[in-house]
N, C-alpha and C positions, 0 to 999 in steps of 0.2 A: 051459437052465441059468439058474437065476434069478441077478441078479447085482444086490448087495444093501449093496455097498460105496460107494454116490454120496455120501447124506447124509443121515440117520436123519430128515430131515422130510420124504422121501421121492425115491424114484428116478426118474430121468426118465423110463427104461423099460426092463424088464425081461419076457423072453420066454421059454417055454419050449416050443421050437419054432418051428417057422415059425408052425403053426395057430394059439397062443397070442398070437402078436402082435397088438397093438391100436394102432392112430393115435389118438391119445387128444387130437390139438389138431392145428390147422390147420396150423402148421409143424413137425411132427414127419413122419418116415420111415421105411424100413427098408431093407435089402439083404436078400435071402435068401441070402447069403452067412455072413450072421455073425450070432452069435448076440444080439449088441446092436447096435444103429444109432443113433445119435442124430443129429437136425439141428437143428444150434445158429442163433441169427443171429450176428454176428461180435461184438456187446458182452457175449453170452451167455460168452464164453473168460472174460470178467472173474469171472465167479462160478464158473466152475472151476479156480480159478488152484493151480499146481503144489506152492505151500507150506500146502496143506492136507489131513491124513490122511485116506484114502481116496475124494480125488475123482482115482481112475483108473477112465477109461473101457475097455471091451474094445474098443472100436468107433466113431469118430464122423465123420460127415459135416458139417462147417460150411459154414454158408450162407455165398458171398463172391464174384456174380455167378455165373457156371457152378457147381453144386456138387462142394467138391474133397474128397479122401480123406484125412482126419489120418493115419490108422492106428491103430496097438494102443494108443499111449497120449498124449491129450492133454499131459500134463505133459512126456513128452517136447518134443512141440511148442512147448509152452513156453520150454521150458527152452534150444532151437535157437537158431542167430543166428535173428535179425529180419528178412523179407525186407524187401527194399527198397522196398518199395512198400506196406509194413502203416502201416497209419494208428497217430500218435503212440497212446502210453498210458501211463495213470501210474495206481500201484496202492498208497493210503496204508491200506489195509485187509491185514491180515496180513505178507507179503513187502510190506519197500517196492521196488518196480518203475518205471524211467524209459526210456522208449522214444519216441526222435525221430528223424527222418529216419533210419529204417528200423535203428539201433542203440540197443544197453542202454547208458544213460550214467549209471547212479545209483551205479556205484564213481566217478564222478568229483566226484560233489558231494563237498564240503570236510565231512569228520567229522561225525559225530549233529548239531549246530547245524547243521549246511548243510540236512542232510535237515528239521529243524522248519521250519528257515525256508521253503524249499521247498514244507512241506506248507503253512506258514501264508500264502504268497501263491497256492497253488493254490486253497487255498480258497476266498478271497478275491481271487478273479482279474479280477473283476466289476467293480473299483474301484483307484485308486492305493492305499497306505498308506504313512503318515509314515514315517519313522527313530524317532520316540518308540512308534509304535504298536511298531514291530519290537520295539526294544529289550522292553518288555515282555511283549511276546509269548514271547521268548527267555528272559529272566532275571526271569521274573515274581514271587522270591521274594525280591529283594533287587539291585538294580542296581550292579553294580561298576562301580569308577570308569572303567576300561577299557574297558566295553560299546561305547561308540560307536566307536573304534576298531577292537574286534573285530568289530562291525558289519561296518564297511567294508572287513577285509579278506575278510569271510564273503560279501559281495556281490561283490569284484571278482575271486574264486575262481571266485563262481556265475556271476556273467557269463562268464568262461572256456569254464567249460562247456555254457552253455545258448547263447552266442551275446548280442550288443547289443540283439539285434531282437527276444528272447524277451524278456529282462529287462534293461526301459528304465525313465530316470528315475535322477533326481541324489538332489534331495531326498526324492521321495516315488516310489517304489517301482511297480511296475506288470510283471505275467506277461502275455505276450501270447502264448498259446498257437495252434498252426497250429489252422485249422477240421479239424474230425472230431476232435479229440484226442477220446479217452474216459478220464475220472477216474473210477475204479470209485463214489467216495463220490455222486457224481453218478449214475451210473446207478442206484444204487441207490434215490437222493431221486425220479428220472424214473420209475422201475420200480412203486415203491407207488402212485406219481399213476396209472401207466398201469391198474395193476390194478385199483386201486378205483372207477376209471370204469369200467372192463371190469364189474367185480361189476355194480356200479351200473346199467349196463342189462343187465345177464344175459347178457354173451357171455360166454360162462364160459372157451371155446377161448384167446381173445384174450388172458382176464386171467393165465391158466395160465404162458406162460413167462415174463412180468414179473414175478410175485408172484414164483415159483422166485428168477430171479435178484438180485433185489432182499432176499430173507431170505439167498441165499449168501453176500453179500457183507456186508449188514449184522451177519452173527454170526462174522463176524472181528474180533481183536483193530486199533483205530486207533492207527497209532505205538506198539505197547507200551512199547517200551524208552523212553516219555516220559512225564514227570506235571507238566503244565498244566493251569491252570482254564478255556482253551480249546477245549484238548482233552476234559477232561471234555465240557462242554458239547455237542461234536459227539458225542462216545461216545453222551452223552442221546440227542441225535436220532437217532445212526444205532441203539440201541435200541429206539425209537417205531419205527421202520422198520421194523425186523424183525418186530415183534409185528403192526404194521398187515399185513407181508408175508404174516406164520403166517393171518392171517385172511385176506385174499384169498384164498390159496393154498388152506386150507380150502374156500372159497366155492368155489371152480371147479371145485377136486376133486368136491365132491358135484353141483355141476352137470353137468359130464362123465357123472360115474358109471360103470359100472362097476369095469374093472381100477384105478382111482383110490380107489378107495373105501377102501381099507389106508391110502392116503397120508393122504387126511383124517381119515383118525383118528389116523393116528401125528401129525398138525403139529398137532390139536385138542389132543392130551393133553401135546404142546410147551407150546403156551398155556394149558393148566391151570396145569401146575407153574409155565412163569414169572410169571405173574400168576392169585395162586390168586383173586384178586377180580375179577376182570376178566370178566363176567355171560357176555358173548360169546362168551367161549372156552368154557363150558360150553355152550353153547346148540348151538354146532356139534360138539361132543362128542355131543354127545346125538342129534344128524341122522345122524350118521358112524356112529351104532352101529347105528340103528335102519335105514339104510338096508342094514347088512350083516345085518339079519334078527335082532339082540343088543336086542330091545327092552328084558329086564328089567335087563341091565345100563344100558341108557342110563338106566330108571329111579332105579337106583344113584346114576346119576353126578347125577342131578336131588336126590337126597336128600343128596348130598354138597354141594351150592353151598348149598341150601336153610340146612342144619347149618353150614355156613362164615359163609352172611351174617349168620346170626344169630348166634352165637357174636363174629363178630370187629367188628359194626357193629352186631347190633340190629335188621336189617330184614331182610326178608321179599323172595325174590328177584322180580326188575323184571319187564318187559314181555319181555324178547328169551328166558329161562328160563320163562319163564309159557306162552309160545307156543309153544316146541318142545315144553313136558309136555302142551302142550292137543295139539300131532300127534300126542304116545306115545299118548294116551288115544283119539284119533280126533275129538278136539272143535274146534268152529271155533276161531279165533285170540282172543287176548283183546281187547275194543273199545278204540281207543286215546282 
């Protein structure tokens, strides 16, 4: 049963039959019990998180010392209490999600300001920040006379909830979060570094579930219900994320090869359309096609960047287009 509902830049794995199943990376598996299997590592749950349409899984196994049995549907899992012994997590990507000593406490933060503020010291967890830094960060469009006041009672709500020992500091401000928390925004920044070293020396296995989870998480909405120049700002990055993500992910895919080979094309023609100037995402368009045997199309797709660069800049496409058209043709690469 193919099952084709993960995430249109591709599925982690899908099987028709037993015979059909492929281990397609060093930590993936299967049951012959069921028609999907997946084995996640445990930061991997972040990029399948339950407030996102169509990531239900039939099947999955998460890695978390002995391997245990989710069941029929991760989001269920999700959505459970929190065992007592799951390491913190906090989720500013789509659903906002706060999970500490083994319970969901983000109905307790104090209204939409609790939650900014909250994300704006998770972010920034690394360093103290002022009361002025705050205020602005919150009321970045006009400063009410009130703010510092409201301030203070927005921190001594959040202290309530989070504890003295999370959230210290009179003057200047400081999240002292338990070791292991995982911040999805963070795994995401860790996820692109892990893949592009991976690409980087050709372990194509290693880069395959970083890239995955690092483009899951980066092509959720950050804080929607919020409009900061802050937050813009991270939206930037956690968009460079994803596009860096679509490209490892590509890379690995064709590395892998085989049953992968749909997947890089599908996250290749991702990176067309978001960045139709972006030389690289054609270059792996045009690998992904030709290694499914679609040479004249991948040609196509050479005479489309070709017709783009020049129309929209004037130039003639670079090195990384020049050297995928020189493999369509069968010619060596071009001299750098």
């Amino acid at each position: 049963m193919l099952v084709n509902h993960l995430d249109p830049a591709g599925d982690l794995v899908a099987s028709d039959g037993l015979r059909e199943v492929r281990v397609i990376a060093a930590d993936m598996a299967f049951d012959p019990l069921d028609d999907l299997v997946v084995r996640l590592a445990p930061c991997d749950e972040a990029a399948l998180a339950f407030d996102l349409p169509g990531h239900v899984l039939d099947a999955a196994i998460v890695e978390s010392g002995p391997f245990s049995y989710v069941g029929s549907n991760l989001g269920e899992r999700l959505e459970s209490p929190v065992p007592s012994d799951s390491l913190p997590r906090i989720q500013l990507c789509g659903r906002f999600v706060l999970e500490l000593d083994g319970r969901r406490i983000d109905d307790t933060l104090p209204s939409r300001q609790g939650r900014l503020l909250f994300a704006f010291l998770t972010l920034n967890r690394d360093r103290a920040v002022s009361r002025d830094e705050l205020v602005e960060a919150l009321w970045p469009y006009g400063t009410p006379a009130a703010a510092p006041t409201a301030l203070t009672v927005l921190v001594s709500k959040m202290r309530t909830a989070l504890g003295a020992q999370i959230l210290s500091g009179r003057g200047d401000l400081r999240l002292n979060l338990p070791p292991l928390t995982c911040v999805d925004v963070e795994e995401a920044l860790s996820g692109v570094h892990e893949a592009q070293s991976a690409v980087a020396q050709r372990e194509w296995r290693r880069a395959w579930g970083p890239a995955l989870r690092a483009q899951f998480i980066a092509r959720r909405p950050l804080l929607p219900e919020h409009d900061t120049p802050w937050l813009d700002q991270w939206r930037q990055r956690l968009d460079d994320v994803h596009d860096h993500a679509l490209e490892a992910y590509v890379a690995s895919c064709l590395g892998i090869g085989g049953t992968e080979l749909p997947a890089a094309e599908r996250a290749a023609r991702t990176l067309v359309s978001r960045l139709p100037l972006r030389e690289t995402g054609y270059a792996l368009l045009m690998d992904a096609l030709a290694a499914q045997g679609n040479v004249a199309e991948a040609m196509r797709v050479y005479e489309r960047a070709r017709t783009t660069l020049n129309e929209e800049l004037g130039i003639p496409p670079g090195r990384a287009i020049q050297d995928a058209h020189s493999r369509l043709l069968g010619l060596p690469p071009t001299p750098h």
